[in-house]
N, C-alpha and C positions, 0 to 999 in steps of 0.2 A: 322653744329651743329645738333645734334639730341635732340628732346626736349619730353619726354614722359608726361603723362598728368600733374603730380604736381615736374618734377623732371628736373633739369638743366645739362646737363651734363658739359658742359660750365662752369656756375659758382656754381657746388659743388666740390671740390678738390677729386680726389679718393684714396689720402690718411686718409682722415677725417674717423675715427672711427666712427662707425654706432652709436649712443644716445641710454642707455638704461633706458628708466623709471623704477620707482621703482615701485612693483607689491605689492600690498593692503594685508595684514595678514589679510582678512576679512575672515569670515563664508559666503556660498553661499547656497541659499534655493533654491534645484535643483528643488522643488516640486512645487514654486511658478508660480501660473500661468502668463503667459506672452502675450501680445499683438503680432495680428498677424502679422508679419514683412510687410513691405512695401518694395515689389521686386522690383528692378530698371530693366525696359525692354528696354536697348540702343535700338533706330530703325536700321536700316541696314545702314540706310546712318553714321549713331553714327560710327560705325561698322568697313565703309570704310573710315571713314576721318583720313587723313593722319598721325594725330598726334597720331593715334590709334594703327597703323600698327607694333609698337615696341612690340606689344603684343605675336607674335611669332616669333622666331626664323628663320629668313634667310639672305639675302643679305641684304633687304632695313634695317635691325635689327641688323647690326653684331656689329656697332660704340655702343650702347644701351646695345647690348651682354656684350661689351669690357668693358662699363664702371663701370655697373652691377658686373661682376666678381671682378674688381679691388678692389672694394666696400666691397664685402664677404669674398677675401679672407685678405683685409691688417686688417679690423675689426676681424675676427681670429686668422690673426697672433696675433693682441695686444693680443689677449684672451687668446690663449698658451705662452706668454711671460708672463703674470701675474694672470693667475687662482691660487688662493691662496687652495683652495678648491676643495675636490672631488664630491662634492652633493653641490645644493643651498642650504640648510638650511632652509629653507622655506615651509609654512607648508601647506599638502595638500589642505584645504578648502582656503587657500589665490592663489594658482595655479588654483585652479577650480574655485574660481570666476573671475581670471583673463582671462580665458579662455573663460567660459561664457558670460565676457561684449564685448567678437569680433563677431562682425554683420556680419554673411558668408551671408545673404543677400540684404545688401546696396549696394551701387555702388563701383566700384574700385576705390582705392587710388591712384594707379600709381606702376610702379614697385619698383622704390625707397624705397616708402612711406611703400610697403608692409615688403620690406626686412628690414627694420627699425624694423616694428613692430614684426617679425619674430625673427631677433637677440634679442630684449627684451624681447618676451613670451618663447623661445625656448634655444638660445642657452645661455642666462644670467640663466636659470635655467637647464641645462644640467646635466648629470653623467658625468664626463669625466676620460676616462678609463686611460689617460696616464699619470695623477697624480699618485705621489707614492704614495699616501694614499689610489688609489683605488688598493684592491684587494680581493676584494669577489669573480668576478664567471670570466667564459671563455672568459673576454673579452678582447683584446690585443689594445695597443695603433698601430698604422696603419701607413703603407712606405710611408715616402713622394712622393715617386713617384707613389703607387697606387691610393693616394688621384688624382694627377691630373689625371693618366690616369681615374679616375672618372667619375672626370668633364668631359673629351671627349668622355665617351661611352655613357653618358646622353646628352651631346651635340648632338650628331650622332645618338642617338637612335635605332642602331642597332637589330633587334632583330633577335637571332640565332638560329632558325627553318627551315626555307627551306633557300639551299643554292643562291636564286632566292633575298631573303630580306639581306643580310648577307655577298658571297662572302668570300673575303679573313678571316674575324673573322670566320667562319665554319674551314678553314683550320688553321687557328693558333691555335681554340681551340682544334681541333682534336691533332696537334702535341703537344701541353699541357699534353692531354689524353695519347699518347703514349708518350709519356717521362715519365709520372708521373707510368704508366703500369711495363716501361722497370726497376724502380727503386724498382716495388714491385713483379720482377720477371714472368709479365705475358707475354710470346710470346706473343702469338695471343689472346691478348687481346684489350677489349674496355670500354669505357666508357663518362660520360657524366657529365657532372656542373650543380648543382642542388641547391636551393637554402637555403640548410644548413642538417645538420646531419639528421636531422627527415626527411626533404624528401628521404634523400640516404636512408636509414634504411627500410624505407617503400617501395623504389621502389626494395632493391636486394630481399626484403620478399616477395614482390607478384610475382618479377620472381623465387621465389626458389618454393611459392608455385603452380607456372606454369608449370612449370619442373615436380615436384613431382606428379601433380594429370596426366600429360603424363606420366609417368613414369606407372602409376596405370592403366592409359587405356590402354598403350601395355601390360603389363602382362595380363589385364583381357580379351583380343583378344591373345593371344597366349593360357592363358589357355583355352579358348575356342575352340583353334585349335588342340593342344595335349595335353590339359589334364595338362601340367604342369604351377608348381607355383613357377619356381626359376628364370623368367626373373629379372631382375632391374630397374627400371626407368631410363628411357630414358630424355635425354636433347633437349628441344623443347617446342614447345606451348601444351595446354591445349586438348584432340578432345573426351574429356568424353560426354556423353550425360547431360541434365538439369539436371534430377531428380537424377542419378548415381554422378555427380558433388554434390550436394548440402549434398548427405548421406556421401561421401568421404570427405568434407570439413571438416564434425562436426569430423573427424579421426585426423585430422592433429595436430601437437605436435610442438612447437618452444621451444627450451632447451637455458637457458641461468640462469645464477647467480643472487643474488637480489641486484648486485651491477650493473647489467647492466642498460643503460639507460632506461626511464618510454617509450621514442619513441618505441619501442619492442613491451612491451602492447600495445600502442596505435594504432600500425602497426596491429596486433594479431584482433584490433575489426576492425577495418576500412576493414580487407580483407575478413570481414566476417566468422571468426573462431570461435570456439567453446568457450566459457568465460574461461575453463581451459586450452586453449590450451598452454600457458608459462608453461612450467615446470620450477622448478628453481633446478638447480643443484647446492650442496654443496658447497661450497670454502674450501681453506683451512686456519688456523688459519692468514694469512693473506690478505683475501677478493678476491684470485684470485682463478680462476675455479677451483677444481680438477680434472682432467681426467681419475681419476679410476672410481668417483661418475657417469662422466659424462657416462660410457661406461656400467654401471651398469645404468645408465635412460635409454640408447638407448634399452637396453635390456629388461627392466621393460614395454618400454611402446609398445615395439612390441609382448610381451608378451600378456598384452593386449587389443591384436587386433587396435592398432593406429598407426601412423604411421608419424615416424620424418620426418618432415619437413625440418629443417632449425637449424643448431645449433648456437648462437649467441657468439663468445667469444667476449673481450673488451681491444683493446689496448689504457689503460686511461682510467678507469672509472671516472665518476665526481667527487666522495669524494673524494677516498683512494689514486686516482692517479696512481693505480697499472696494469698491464699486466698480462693479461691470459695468461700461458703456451703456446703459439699458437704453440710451433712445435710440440708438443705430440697431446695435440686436432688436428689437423691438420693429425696428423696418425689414431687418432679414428677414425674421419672425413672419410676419405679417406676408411679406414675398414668396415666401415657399409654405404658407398656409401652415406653420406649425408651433403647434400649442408650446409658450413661452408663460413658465413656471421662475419666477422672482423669490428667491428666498433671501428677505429684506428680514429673517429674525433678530440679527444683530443691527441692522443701520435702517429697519421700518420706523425705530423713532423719530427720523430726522426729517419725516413728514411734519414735523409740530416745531423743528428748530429752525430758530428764524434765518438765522447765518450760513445755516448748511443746509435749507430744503431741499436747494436747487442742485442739488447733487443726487437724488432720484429722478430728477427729468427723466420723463420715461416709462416711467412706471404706470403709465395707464395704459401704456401698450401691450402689456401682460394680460397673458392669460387667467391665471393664478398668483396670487401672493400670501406667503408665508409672513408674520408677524407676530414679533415672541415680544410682551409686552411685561414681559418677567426678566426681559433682557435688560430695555431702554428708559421701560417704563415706572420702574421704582414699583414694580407690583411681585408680593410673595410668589415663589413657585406654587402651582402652574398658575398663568394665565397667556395664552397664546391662542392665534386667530389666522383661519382658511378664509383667504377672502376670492369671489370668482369674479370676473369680469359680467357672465353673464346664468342669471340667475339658473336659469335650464339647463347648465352644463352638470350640476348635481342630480338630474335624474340614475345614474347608473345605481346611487345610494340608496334609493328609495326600498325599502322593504317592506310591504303590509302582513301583518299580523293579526290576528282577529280581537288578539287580547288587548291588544296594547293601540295600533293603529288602523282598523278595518280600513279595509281601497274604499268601500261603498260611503262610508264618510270623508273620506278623503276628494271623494266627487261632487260633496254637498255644496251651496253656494255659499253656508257659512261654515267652512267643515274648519275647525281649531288649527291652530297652527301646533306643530309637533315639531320639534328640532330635529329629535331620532331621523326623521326624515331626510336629513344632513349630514347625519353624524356616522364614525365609525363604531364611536359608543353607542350604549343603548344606558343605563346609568353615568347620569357628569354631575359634575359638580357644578354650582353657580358661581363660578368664577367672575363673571361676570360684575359682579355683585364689586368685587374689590376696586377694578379699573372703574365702573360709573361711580362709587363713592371718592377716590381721588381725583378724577375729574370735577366735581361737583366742589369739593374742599378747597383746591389746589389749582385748576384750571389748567387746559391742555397748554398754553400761551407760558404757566411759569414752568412746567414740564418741559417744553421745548427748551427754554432759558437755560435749564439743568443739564440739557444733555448738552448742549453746547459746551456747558461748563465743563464737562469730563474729556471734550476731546479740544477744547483751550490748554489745558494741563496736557494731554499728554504730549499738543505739539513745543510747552516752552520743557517738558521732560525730553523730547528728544533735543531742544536748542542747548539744554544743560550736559548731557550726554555728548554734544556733539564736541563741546569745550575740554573736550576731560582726556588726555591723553592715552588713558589706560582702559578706556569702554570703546568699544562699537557699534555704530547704530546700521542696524539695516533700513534701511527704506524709509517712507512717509504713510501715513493711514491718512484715510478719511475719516477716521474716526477716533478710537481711543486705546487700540493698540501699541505697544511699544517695545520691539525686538532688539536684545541689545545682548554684548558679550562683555566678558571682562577677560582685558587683554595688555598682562602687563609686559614689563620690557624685557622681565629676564624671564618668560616664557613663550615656547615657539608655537604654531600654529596647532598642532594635533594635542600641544597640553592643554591646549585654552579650548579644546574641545570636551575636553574629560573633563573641565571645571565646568564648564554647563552643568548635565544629573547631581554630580558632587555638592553644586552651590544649592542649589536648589532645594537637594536632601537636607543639607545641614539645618538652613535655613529655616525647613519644617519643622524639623525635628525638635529643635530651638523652639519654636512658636512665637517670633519676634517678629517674622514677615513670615510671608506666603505669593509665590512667586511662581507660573508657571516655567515651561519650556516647549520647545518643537524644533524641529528639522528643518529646514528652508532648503533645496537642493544638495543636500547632503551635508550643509553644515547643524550643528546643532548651535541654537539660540533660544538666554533665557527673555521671559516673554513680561509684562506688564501688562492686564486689562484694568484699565482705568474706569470705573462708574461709579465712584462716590464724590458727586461735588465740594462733599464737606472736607475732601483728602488736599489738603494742599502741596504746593512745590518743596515747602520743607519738611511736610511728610513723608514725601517721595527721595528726597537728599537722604534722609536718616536711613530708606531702608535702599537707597546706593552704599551710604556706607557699610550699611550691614555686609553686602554682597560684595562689598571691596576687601573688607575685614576678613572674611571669610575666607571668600582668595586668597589674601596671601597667608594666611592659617595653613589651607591645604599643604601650599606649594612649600612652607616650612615643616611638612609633616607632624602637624597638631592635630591634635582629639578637639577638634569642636564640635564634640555632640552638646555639649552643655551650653546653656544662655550664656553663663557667667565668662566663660571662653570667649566667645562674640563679641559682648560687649565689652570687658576688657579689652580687644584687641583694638578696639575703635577706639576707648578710652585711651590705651597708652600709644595712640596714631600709629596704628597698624592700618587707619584707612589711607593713607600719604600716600 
């Protein structure tokens, strides 16, 4: 028998559902001063005594491991067999004072005792994405089988940097890399797992702008040798001098649309660019690039005197759900020699769907590609993937260290393969680990089938929307977007702007749906991201009516903070 300090494993059953108290609707005075806590200091003998030892994870711990997991995960299962709700319902200042009264430092309760209290703070108040009522933003309900391989790569704790800590997960996730390369047409390409779309975004921008300012130094050493100014930048690290570096920085220009992701800007300051450096290129009347505008900016801004960087198309922008042109960008690209960075985090799936592949045509003409496989690909956060066109454009990454990676092993003819070598990290996680076990379970072929299925729905959700007198729909996605207002007859345009946030709040707050919103040109519209196949069309009816219900609640100046509100109102056809 293992016995951890307040926990039986003996006589507690590990089928017994974990107990969730109920959490306080109180207001919390975060400003109130507090007494200073009283640290518990175990001695070392506290430390070693035997009964303590379940406190990590190994042999003498593994009975404690077993019984602990069984615990977590049969209290789960009951919680997906019966979540009624997408959102707790429950209202911020009652979460924050429930948070507030846990003492992080008193003494420990035991492992049990903690994961008790975890399931009741954490997971009885959860968003859970794989209710049909949630679908506001990019969050996918997750493979059963990535769930466990989860749990074993935190068991294992892997981390995949040097191939020294790692081994075989360096080689599986490399073969991940080239499989995922070979589908987006790169021979001699590479790439790396990163922990979600903004890091890939950022790391192909600071190799594009590594490239580019090499590119600048050998022309400025050739002119220097004869005089001429027609070299082109060259592929490789950075060899400008400080002061020449810092004047060429404030030149650099990233070209992309105002539908492209906010990560872009964010990438633009962190690398130390000029605040204008995003140029936003045109669209056309349906939010995707135009590549006439875009070859007339490449032209405007060498014009003058700057110098493109990096041009960002977007397979799957966040709202519209749409796809840049990528084969035409992809020729301008190529025409004006500048590195073309594809952020396919959202619509990188649809390499594997049968019906929609052929809507990244194109995409081997990139430079770089972003792919968020925690988006499309039914895999837990994070797992997302830097894919390069050509393996040696990751030289600027490279860092040798003596402890970790020496150069003088790195020149050997059998020198290890090191990921860190690629990486912005230097500790990752083996994420990896999740996508090749659903791949393996599941097969990329019924994956593809799935994502189809999510953006089948959302286009007969806009065919239902478009029937309905009182909604409007903006636009078409390529994907599983779905922009829509509620817009009834006795209200005029700027009210039906203020029922956007309104509906949306309510609806939270309720915990019956979950529904984003955005801006589109100055209008506000609420939003639908579709990724659970398992969500049907009368899934999606129920939470129209909730948001029709809702509406005209507002606009009769009713309290619908409460469920019971809502669904009454739908009940006594208030959705009509």
């Amino acid at each position: 028998m293992t016995t951890s300090l307040l926990y039986d494993t003996e006589a507690t059953p590990t089928s017994a559902p974990l107990q969730t108290p109920e959490i306080p609707h109180t207001n919390s005075d975060l400003n109130a001063p507090t007494a200073a806590p009283e640290v518990a200091n175990p001695t070392l003998a506290d430390v070693q005594n035997p009964t303590r030892t379940d406190a990590l994870l190994g042999a003498h711990s593994a009975d404690e491991y077993t019984s602990l997991m069984h615990n977590v995960v049969d209290a789960l299962g009951e919680r997906f067999r019966t979540t009624e709700r997408a959102a707790s319902a429950k209202d911020r200042s009652g979460l924050q004072a429930a948070v507030d009264a846990v003492d992080l430092d008193t003494a420990g309760v035991g492992n049990a005792e903690a994961l008790r209290e975890v399931d009741a703070l954490y997971a009885d108040n959860a968003v859970w994405f794989h209710h049909p009522s949630y679908v506001a933003h990019l969050n996918c309900p997750v493979a059963v089988t990535a769930v466990a391989a989860e749990a074993m790569l935190a068991a294992i704790n892997t981390s995949v940097d040097t191939y020294d800590q790692s081994e075989v997960a360096t080689l599986m996730e490399r073969r991940l890399i080239d499989w995922t390369c070979g589908h987006l047409g790169f021979a001699g390409g590479d790439g790396i797992f990163t922990s979600g779309g903004t890091q890939s975004n950022l790391h192909a921008l600071f190799l594009a702008r590594e490239n580019v300012l090499a590119g600048l130094a050998e022309r400025a050493d050739e002119s220097d040798r004869d005089g001429s100014d027609d070299a082109k930048p060259r592929r490789g690290g950075s060899d400008l001098g400080e002061p020449t570096r810092r004047d060429q920085l404030s030149r650099l220009r990233i070209l992309a649309t105002d539908q492209a992701h906010f990560s872009v800007s964010r990438a633009a300051f962190l690398l130390g660019l000029d605040p204008e450096a995003v140029v936003t290129v045109p669209t056309d009347g349906t939010g995707r690039m135009d590549a006439e505008a875009l070859n007339a900016s490449l032209l405007a801004i060498e014009a003058n005197d700057q110098v493109p960087m990096a041009v960002v198309a977007t397979a799957g922008t966040t709202d519209l759900g749409v796809i840049d042109p990528l084969k035409t960008i992809a020729e301008v690209c190529d025409s004006a020699n500048v590195w073309l960075h594809v952020d396919a985090a959202y619509g990188g799936g649809l390499l594997w769907a049968p019906q929609r592949a052929h809507l990244l045509d194109g995409i081997s003409g990139a430079t770089s590609v972003t792919i968020d496989f925690h988006k499309t690909f039914f895999q837990p956060v994070s797992s997302s993937a830097l894919l390069i066109r050509d393996a040696s454009l990751f030289a600027p990454t490279i860092h040798h260290h003596d402890y970790l990676n020496p150069e003088a092993e790195a020149q050997a003819a059998d020198a290890e393969p090191n990921q860190v070598d690629k990486s912005l990290q230097t500790t990752r996680r083996f994420d990896a680990l999740k996508l090749w076990t659903t791949l393996r379970a599941r097969g990329a072929g019924e994956i593809g089938v799935m994502i189809d299925a999510v953006c089948d729905l959302a286009t007969d959700v806009r065919a239902l929307l478009d029937d309905q007198a009182d909604f409007e729909v903006l636009g078409a996605s390529d994907l599983s977007t779905v922009l829509f207002r509620f817009t009834p007859s006795n209200a005029d345009r700027a009210t039906c702007d203020e029922l956007v946030p309104l509906i949306r709040r309510v609806l939270f707050r309720s915990g019956r749906a979950a529904i984003a919103r955005t801006v589109i040109d100055g209008t506000p519209w609420l939003k639908l991201t579709l990724l659970n196949p398992d969500t049907s069309i009368d899934d999606i009816t129920a939470v129209l009516d909730l948001v029709r219900a809702t509406g005209h609640g507002i606009l009769a100046g009713r309290d619908l903070e409460g469920t019971a509100d809502i669904q009454g109102a739908v009940t006594e056809g208030g959705a009509s």
